[in-house]
N, C-alpha and C positions, 0 to 999 in steps of 0.2 A: 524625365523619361519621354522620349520620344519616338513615334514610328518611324521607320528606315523611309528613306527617299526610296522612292519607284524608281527602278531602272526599267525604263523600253526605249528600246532604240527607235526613231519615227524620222520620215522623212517628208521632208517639207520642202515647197517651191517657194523660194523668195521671192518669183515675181508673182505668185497669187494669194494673199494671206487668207482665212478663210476664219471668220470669227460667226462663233453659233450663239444664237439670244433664245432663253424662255420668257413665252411670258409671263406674266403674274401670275397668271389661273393657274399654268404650270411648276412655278413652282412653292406656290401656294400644297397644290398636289402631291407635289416631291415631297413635302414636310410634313404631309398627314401618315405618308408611307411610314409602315411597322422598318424593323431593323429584315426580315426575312424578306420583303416585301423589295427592300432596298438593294440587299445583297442578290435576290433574283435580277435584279434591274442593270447592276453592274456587270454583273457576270456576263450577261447577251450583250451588256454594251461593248464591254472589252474582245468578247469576241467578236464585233463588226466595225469596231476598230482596228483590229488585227486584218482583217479583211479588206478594208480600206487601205493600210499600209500596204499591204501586198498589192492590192489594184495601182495604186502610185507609183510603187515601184517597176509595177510593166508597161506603167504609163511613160514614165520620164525615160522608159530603155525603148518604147516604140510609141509616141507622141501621134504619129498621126491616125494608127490604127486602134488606140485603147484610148479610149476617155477618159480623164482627170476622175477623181473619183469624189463624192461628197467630202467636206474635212470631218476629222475625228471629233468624236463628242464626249462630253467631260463625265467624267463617275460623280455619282451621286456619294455625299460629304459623309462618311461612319465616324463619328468622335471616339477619341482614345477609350474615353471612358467606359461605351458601347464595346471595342472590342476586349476592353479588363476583361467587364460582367461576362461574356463569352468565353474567353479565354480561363477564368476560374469557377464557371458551373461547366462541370463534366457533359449530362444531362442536355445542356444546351450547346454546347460545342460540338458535339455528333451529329445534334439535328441539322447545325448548318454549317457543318465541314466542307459541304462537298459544295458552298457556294464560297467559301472564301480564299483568297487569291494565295499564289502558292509561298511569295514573298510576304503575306502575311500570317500562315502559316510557318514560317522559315522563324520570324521574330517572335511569334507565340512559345515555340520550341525555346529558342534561346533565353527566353524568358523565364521556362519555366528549370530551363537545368542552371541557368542564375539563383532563381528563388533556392534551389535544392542545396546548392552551396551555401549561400549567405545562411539558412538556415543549421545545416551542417557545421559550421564556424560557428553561431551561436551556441547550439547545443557542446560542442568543444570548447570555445569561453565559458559556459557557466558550469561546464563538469571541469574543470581545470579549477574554477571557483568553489566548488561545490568540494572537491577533492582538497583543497587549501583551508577551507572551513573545516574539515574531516581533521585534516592536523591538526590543526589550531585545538580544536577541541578535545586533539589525544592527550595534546602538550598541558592541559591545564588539568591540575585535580580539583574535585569537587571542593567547597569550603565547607571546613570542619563547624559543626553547632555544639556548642559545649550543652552538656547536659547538666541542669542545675536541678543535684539533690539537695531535700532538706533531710538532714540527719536524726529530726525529731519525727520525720513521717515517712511510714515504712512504704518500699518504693512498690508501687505495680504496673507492670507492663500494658501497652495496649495490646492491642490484634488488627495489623493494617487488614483492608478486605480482602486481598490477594491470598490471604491462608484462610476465607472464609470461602474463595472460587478453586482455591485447589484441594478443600476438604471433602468435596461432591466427586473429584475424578481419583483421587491418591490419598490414603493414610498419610498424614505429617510423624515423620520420626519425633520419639520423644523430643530429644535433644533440640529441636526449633523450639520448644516454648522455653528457655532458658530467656533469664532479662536479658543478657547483652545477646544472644539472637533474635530476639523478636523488637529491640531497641534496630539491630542494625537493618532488619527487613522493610519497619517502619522509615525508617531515615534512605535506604536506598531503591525504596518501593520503586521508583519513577525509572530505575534503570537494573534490576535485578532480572534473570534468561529467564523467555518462556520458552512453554513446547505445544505444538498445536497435538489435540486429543481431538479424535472424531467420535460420536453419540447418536444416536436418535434421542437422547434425553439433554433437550437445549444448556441444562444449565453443567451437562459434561460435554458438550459438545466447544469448540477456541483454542485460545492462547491462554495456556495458564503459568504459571513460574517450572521451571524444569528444577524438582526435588536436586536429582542426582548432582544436576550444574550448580546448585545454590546448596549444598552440602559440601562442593569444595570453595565456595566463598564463604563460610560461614570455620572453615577450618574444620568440621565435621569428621573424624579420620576414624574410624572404629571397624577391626574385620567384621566380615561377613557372617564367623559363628562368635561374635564377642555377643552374647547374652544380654551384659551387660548393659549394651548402645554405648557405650564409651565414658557412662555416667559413673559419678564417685557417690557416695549416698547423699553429702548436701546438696551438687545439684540436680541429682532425682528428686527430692524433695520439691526443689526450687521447680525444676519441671513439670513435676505433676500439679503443683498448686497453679501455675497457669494454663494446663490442659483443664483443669477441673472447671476452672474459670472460662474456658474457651467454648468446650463442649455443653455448659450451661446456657451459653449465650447463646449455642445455635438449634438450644431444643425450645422448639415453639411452646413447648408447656413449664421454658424456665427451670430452676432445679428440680421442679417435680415429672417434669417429663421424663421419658422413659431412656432415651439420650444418658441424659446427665443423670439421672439415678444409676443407671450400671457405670456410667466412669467412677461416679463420687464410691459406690459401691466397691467395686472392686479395689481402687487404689486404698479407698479407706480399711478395706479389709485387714492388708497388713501393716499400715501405717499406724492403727490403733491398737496394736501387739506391744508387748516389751520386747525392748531389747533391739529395736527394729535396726539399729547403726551396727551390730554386729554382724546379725543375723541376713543382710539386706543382702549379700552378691550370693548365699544359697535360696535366698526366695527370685530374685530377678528371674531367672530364667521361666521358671514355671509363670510367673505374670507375665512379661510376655509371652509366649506360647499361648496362655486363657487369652488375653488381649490382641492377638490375632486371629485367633478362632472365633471369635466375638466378631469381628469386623469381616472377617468372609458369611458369616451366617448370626446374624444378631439371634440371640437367646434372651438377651437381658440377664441382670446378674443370678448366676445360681451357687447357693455356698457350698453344696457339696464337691463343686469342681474346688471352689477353691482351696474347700477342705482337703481337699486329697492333692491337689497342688504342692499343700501347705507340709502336709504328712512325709510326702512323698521327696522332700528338700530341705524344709528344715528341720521336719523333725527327726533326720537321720545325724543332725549334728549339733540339737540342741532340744531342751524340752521344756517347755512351757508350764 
């Protein structure tokens, strides 16, 4: 990279050459000068060089009436480098705009709507890059992890923490705590939809997994009055025992907390009944209905609701 040659046109007498010397002191002097210091220096130079050219020239058009004029005097040296550091602090470029030449101004420009392309073509190579990595990565499935049961020990789910951050902002449907749903949330935790929720209560306030999104990954398909949640009685069962497990874990006082007492309470209610595999799709409905009510306004467990729950569902179709 280099600066443009100076174009000025200058007219010269061959038959008088006229060469200018500093001395030492001066240019000892010249070199102690700041860059500001310099460019004032230049600047009056060039202008009394311009001025000199023009006396020259009405000299050599009327010689014996206008006198020869002193010869032009050389600008003081500004290194590339010096005009970079200018050229790319804003702040200092304004300050001394108005001393630097207008051909160096010309290449500053050109410089900087260079810089703005080359940059532009990067950012276009690596999103052309970036966009080629995008396929790549559509194009490959994740690699399957075989899951190895032992058939002599009975299997249990974990709980990735993702349904321990979205239990603070949203009810989790039954139907996520099934093994192969909470096997598959665990396994595709790193890539499963959030939804941003805003809070004044930090820990409901983020990104947390989007229920409704991760209900059709999960194949989750149940209408909206199914009672039921789309559960057959084994895996209600298989449900509840790792909601009981879940909601245990996140009651700071463990199963004796008040948490996990109304869950263990309630589900155990009708689970410790006879007859519960019959009897289960006229009791559902009333447990949920209590287990919503519950969850807008904790009561903790009361039997008489569920008595009258119980009465009121199944004992119009069955009696105990």
């Amino acid at each position: 990279m280099q600066l443009p040659l100076r174009s000025r046109p200058t007219l010269q007498n061959p038959d008088r050459v006229h060469i200018t010397h500093s001395s030492v002191e001066a240019r000892n002097m010249f070199a102690s000068w700041d860059i500001t210091t310099r460019l004032t220096f230049n600047k009056e130079n060039n202008a009394n060089n311009i001025r000199r050219d023009l006396q020259r020239a009405a000299h050599l058009r009327d010689p014996e009436n206008i006198r020869s004029p002193s010869p032009v005097t050389s600008e003081l040296t500004i290194q590339l480098e010096e005009w970079e550091k200018i050229r790319t602090n804003p702040i200092r470029f304004d300050s001394l705009k108005h001393l630097i030449p207008d051909f160096i101004l010309e290449w500053m420009e050109s410089r900087k709507i260079q810089e703005v392309k080359d940059k532009r073509e990067r950012e276009e190579d690596t999103s052309r890059e970036a966009e080629e990595e995008k396929k790549k990565k559509r194009r490959l499935a994740e690699p399957l992890v075989p899951v190895v049961k032992n058939p002599l020990v009975p299997f249990q789910a974990s709980f990735h923490d993702a349904l321990y951050e979205i239990a603070h902002v949203s009810p989790i449907p039954l139907p996520f705590f099934s093994n192969d749903a909470l096997q598959f949330i665990s396994a595709r935790a790193h890539s499963l939809p959030h939804k941003k929720f805003k809070s004044n209560d930090p820990r409901k306030s983020g990104y947390f997994i989007d229920i409704e999104a991760l209900k059709k990954m999960l194949r989750i398909k149940y209408a909206d009055d199914d009672q039921l949640e789309g559960l057959d009685y084994i895996l209600f069962v298989e449900c509840v025992n790792n909601y009981m497990r879940f909601e245990t874990s996140r009651d700071p006082a463990g199963p004796a907390g008040t948490r996990a007492q109304f869950i263990i309470q309630h589900f155990s209610f009708f689970l410790n009944k006879r007859h519960t595999a019959k009897l289960y799709a006229f009791w559902k409905p009333a447990e949920l209905r209590i287990r919503n009510e519950q969850y807008l306004e904790f009561t903790g467990f009361i039997q008489r609701f569920s008595d009258r729950g119980y009465a009121t569902t199944v004992g119009k179709h069955h009696h105990t």
